[in-house]
KEMARVO-122972 format. One record per residue (C-alpha): x, z, y; residue in three letters. Coordinates in steps of 0.5 Angstrom, whole numbers, padded with zeros to 4 digits, always signed. Layout:
BEGIN
XZYALA/...
END
This chain:
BEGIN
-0026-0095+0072UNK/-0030-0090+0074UNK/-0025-0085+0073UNK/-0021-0090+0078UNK/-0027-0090+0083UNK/-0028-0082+0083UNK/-0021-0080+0084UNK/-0021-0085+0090UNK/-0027-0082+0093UNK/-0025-0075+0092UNK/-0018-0077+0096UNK/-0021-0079+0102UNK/-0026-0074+0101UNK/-0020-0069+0101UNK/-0016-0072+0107UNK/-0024-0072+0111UNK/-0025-0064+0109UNK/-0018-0063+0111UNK/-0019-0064+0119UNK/-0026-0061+0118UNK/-0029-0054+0120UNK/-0030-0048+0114UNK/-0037-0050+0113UNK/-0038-0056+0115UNK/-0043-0060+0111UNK/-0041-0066+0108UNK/-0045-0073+0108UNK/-0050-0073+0102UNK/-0050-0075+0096UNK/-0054-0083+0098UNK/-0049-0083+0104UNK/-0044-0083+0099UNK/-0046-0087+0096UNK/-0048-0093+0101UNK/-0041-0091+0104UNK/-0036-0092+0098UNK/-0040-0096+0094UNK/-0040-0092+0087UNK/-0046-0090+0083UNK/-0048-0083+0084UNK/-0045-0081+0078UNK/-0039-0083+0080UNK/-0040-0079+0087UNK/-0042-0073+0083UNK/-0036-0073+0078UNK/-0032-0074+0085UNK/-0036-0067+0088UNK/-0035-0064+0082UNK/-0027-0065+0083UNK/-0027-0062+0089UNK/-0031-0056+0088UNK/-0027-0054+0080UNK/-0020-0054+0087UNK/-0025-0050+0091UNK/-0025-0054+0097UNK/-0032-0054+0098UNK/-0039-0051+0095UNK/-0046-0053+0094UNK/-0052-0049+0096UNK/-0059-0052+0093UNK/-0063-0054+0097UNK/-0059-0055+0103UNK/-0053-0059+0101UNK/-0045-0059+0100UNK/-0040-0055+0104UNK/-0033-0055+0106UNK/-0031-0048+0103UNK/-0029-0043+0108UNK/-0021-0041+0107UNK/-0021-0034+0103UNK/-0014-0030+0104UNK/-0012-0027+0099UNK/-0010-0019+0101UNK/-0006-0015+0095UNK/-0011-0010+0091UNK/-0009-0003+0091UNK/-0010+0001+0085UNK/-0006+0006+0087UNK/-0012+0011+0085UNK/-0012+0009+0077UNK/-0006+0013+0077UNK/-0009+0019+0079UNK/-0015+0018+0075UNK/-0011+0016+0068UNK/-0006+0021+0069UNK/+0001+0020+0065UNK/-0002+0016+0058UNK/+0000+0020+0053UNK/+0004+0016+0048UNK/+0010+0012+0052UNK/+0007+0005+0052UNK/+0011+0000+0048UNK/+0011-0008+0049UNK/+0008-0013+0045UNK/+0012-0015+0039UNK/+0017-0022+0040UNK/+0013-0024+0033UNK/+0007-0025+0038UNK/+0010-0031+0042UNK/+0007-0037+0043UNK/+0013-0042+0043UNK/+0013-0050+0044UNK/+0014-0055+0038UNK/+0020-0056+0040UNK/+0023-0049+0039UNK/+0026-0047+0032UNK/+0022-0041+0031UNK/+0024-0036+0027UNK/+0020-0030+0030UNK/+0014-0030+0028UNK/+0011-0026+0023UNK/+0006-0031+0021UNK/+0006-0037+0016UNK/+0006-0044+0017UNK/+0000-0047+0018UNK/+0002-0053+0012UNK/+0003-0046+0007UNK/-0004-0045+0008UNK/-0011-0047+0004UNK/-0014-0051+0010UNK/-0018-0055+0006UNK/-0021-0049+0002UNK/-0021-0046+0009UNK/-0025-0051+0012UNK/-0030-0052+0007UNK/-0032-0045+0007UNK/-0033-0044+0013UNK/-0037-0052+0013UNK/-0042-0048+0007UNK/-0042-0041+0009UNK/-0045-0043+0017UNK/-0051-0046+0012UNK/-0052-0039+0009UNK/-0055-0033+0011UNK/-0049-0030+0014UNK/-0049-0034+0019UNK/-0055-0030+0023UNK/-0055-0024+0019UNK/-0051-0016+0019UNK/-0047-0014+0014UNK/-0047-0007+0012UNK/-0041-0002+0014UNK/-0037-0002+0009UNK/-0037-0010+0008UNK/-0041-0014+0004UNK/-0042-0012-0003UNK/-0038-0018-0007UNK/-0033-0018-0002UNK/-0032-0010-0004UNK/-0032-0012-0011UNK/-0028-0017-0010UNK/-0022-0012-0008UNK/-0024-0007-0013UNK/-0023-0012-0019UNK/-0016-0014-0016UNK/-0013-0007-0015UNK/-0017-0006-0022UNK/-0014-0011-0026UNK/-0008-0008-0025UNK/-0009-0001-0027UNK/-0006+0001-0034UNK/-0011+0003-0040UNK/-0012+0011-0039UNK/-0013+0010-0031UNK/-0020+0009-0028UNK/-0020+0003-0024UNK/-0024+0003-0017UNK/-0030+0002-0016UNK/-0033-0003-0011UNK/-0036+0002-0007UNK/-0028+0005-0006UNK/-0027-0001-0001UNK/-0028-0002+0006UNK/-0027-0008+0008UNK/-0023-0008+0016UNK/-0023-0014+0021UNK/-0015-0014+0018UNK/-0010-0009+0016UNK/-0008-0006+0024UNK/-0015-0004+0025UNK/-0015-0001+0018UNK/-0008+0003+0021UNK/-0011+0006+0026UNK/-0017+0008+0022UNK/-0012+0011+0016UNK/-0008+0015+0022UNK/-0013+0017+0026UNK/-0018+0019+0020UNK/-0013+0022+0015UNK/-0007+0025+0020UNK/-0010+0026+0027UNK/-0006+0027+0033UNK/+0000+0030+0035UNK/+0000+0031+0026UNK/+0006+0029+0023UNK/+0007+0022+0020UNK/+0012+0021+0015UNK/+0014+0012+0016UNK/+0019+0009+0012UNK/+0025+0007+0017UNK/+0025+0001+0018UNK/+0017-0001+0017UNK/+0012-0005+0020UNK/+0012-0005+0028UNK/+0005-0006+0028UNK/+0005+0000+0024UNK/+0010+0004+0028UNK/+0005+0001+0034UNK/-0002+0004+0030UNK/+0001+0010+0030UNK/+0004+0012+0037UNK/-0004+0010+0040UNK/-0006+0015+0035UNK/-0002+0021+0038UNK/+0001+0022+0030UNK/+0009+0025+0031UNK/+0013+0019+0027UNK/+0018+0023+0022UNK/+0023+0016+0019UNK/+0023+0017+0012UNK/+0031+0012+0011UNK/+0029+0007+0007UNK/+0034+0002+0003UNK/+0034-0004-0001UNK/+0031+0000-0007UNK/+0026+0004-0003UNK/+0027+0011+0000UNK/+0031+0016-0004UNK/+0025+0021-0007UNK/+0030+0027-0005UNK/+0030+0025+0002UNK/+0022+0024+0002UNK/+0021+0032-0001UNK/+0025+0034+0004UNK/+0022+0030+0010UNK/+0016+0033+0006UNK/+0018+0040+0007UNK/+0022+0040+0013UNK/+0015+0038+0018UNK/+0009+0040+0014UNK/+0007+0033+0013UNK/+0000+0030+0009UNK/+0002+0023+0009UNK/+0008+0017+0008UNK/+0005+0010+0010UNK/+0010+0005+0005UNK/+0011-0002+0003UNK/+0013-0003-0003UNK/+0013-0009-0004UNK/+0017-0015+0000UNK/+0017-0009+0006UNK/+0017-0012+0012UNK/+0022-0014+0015UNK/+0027-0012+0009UNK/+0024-0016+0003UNK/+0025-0009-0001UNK/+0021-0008-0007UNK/+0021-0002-0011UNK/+0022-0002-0018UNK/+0017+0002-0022UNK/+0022+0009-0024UNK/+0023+0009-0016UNK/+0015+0008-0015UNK/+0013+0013-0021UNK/+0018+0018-0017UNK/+0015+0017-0010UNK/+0008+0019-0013UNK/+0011+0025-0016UNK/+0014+0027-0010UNK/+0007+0025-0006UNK/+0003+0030-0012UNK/+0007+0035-0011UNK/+0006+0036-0004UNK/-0001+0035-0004UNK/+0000+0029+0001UNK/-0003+0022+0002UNK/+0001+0015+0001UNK/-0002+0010+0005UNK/+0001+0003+0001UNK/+0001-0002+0005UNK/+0000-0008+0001UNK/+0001-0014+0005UNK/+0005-0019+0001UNK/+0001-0020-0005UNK/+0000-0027-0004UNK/+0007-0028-0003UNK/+0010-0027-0009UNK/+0016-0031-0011UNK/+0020-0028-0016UNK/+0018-0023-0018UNK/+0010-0020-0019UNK/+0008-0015-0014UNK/+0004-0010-0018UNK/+0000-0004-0014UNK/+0003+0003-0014UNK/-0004+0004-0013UNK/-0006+0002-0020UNK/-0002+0008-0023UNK/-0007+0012-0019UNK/-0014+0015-0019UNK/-0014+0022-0017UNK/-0014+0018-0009UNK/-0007+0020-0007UNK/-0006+0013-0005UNK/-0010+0009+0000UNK/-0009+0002-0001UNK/-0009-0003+0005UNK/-0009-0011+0003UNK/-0009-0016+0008UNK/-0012-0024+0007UNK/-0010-0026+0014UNK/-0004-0028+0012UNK/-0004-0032+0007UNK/-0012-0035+0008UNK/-0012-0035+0014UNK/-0011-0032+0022UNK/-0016-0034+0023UNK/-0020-0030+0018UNK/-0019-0023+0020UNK/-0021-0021+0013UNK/-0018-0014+0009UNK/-0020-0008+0006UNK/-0017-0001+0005UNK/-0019+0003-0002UNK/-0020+0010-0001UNK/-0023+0015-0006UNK/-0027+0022-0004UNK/-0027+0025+0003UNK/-0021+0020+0006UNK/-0026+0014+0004UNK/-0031+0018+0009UNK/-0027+0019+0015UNK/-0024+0013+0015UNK/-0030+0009+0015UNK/-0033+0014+0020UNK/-0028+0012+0024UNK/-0029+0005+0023UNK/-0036+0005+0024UNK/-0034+0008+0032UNK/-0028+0003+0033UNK/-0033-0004+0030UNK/-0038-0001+0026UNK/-0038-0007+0022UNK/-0034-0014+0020UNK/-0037-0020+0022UNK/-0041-0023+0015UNK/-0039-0030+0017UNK/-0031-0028+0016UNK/-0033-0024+0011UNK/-0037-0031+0007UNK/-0031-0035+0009UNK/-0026-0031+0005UNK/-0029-0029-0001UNK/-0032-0037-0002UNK/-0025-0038-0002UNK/-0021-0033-0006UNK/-0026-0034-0010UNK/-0025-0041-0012UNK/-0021-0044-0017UNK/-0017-0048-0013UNK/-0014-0041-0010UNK/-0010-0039-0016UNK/-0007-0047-0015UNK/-0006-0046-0008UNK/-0001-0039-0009UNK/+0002-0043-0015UNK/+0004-0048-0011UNK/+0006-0042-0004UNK/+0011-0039-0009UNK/+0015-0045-0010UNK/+0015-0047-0003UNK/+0017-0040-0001UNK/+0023-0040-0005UNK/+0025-0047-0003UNK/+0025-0045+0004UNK/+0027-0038+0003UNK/+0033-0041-0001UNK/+0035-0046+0005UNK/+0035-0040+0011UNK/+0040-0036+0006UNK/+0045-0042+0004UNK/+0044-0044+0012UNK/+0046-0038+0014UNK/+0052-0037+0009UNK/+0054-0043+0012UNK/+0054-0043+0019UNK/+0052-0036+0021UNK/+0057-0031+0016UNK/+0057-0026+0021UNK/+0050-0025+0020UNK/+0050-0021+0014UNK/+0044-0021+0007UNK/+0045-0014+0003UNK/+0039-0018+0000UNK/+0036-0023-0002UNK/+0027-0022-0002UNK/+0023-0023-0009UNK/+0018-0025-0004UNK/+0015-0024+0003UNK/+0016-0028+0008UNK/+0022-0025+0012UNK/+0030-0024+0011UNK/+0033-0018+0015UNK/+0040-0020+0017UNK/+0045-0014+0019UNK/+0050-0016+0025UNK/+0056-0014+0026UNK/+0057-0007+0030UNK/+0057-0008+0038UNK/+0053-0014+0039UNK/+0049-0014+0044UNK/+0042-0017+0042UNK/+0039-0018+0049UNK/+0044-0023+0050UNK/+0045-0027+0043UNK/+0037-0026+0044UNK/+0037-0029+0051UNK/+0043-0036+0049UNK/+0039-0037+0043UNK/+0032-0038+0046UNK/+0036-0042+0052UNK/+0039-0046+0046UNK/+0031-0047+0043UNK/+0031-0042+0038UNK/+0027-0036+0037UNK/+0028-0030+0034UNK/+0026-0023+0032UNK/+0032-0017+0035UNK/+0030-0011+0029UNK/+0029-0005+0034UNK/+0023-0006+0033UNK/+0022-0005+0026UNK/+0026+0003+0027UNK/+0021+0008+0029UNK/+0027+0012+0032UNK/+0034+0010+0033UNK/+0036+0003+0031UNK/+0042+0004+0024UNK/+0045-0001+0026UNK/+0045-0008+0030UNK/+0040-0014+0026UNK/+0036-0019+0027UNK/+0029-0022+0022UNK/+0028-0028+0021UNK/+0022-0032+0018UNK/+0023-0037+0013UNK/+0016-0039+0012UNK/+0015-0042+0020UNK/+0015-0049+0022UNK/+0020-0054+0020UNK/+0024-0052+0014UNK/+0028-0058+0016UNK/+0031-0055+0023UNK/+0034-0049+0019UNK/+0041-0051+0018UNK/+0041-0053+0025UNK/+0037-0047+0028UNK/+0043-0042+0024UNK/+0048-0047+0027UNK/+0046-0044+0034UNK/+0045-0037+0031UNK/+0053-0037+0030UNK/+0055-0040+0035UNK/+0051-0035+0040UNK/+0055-0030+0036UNK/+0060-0033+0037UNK/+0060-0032+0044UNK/+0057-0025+0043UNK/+0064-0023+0040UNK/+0068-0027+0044UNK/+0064-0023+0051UNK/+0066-0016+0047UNK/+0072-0018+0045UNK/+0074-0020+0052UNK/+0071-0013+0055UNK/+0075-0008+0059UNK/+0076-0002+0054UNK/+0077+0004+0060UNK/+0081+0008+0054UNK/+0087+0002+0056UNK/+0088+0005+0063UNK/+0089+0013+0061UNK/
END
């Protein structure tokens, strides 16, 4: 009733303001009052109204106005160009992974799991316990908290063969998640105009990371089975590089996973050049069929930085991960970190070694496997079904995305653009080259919301490929009138 009253008050008001003078003063609160016969709290709520729209101000002490009208006039920031000069790196768009979209779209898009695919209870019981303790009000040292390091440490460590010295806790810097962690890496250990070797197709935030860091990117091809150690020595060879950022398992946007030859050849090939491989192990948790086992365990002379993520698989967010750097390359990147953020936030920290470490963890990624491979295996059979010319070389063992060639000539601006005005998302692979597309694909996410829609949104996809073909096929070859 109040709410009817405030809202009849502040339209008669708003017709009394209209015909009234910039700085009028409006009757006060107890003539208001009186007038309409509400209570003060209503008036109030009915002022407060019309002040959020802009159409009055109240001076304390004096009254309440009628706001003067303010044309808005266009900024000229014609000066910045001069002071900022050319920027220099060519500034790149935000990724399409980064939309937000409406619970109706079909998304395929995003880079992130559905929420039902995350720990949120463990989460939010975390978060409830940790917000008693000390961490809450308390600053964490630079590198992270020390059993948030161990933590990490004894990951990576229980992987290492017999023969091989684990990492030790203080190797570890814990990051604000994994991207800060990139740009540390590839301003700390290649500085700018530097040669970096990246296999292609990698990571676009990578690719991003780089190009703010001012390294030259040198595309390393990469296939189903990784990139070719020969192609690698010679990329080596040719620039001069000291460093390969590379994803051996799931590789996003692919789902490649090395095999342990193709692994143990890639490090040859790094120690042969004295150079760094900067393993990006952001799928850990994702495994599917088939176990990731870290290139980083078979290493212990500190050839690889080893960088692993938890936002993704506990939460967004809880921006929590960690780079394992040994000998002067852990010293740079943590200077350099300690210049970007100095430290990470000691509440994230808690929340996310509270939930790691519970038993129910291991429970969660138990069920997480199964669910990802129920869902992987209805998008390919969708696709199959109703998009066969989106073409599957390979079918992930884990991750979170397929990587579906399309046939030669489609114009992905306008299958991109049909599908979203048919109310699906996806993710035109151009942004996952650090060069020239080799070809025309498209990365689809398996894990986002509503498995149930994925035939449909496939049916759309092959229709909207449909037209594409039928729009090119139909188009004018100038060749036909010579």
């Amino acid at each position: 009733m109040n709410n009817d009253s405030s809202s009849r008050i502040a339209m008669r008001l708003r017709e009394w303001i209209a015909g009234a003078a910039p700085g009028s003063r409006l009757p006060s609160t107890r003539s208001l009052v009186a007038e309409y016969q509400a209570s003060p709290v209503t008036v109030q709520k009915a002022l407060q109204t019309l002040t959020s729209q802009g159409l009055i101000e109240s001076r304390p002490g004096v009254g309440t106005f009628v706001r003067a009208a303010r044309t808005a006039r266009p900024s000229d920031y014609g000066w910045q160009t001069a002071a900022l000069r050319a920027p220099q790196a060519p500034p790149r768009s935000a990724s399409t992974t980064m939309r937000d979209t409406s619970n109706a779209t079909i998304a395929f898009h995003s880079g992130y799991p559905d929420r039902e695919l995350l720990p949120e209870r463990l989460v939010r019981a975390a978060l409830a316990r940790v917000a008693r303790g000390d961490a809450a009000l308390s600053r964490p040292p630079a590198a992270g908290l020390p059993e948030l390091q161990s933590w990490f440490a004894h990951e990576l460590g229980a992987a290492t063969p017999a023969g091989l010295t684990p990492p030790t806790p203080s190797d570890v810097i814990v990051l604000p998640g994994s991207q800060g962690g990139l740009s540390s890496i590839f301003t700390a250990l290649v500085g700018h105009g530097q040669p970096l070797l990246m296999e292609s197709p990698s990571y676009w935030g990578a690719i991003l990371a780089a190009t703010q860091a001012g390294v030259r990117i040198v595309p390393v091809p990469s296939g189903a089975d990784g990139p070719d150690p020969e192609e690698l020595a010679r990329a080596f060879e040719e620039t001069g590089a000291r460093l390969f950022y590379a994803q051996p398992n799931y590789a996003n946007p692919t789902g490649a996973q090395w095999s342990t030859r193709r692994g143990e050849e890639v490090l040859d090939v790094v120690r042969e050049y004295g150079a760094f491989l900067v393993e990006d192990d952001w799928a850990h948790d994702f495994g599917i069929t088939s176990t990731p086992l870290p290139l980083a365990a078979r290493d212990d002379s500190g050839h690889v930085v080893y960088l692993r993520s938890l936002t993704k698989s506990v939460s967004p967010a809880i921006r929590v991960a960690a780079v394992i750097a040994r000998g002067p390359a852990r010293e740079r990147i943590l200077a350099d970190r300690a210049a970007e953020s100095m430290y990470v936030s000691g509440l994230l920290q808690a929340a996310a070694l509270d939930v790691v470490t519970q038993p129910a963890w291991q429970t969660h990624l138990r069920s997480l496997r199964h669910q990802l491979q129920s869902r992987r295996d209805l998008l390919v059979s969708s696709l199959r079904e109703h998009a066969p010319q989106a073409h599957l070389s390979l079918i992930p063992k884990g991750g979170l995305n397929l990587w579906a060639r399309l046939p030669d000539g489609t114009d992905l601006e306008k299958l991109t653009r049909d599908c979203e005005s048919d109310g699906v998302m996806i993710a035109v692979g151009t942004e996952w080259f650090p060069a020239e597309p080799a070809g025309q694909f498209i990365r689809l996410n398996y894990a986002g919301p509503n498995p149930s829609a994925f035939p449909e949104g496939t049916r759309i996809i092959g229709r909207a490929l449909e037209r594409t073909d039928a729009f090119a096929g139909d188009s004018i070859d100038l060749a036909d009138f010579v």
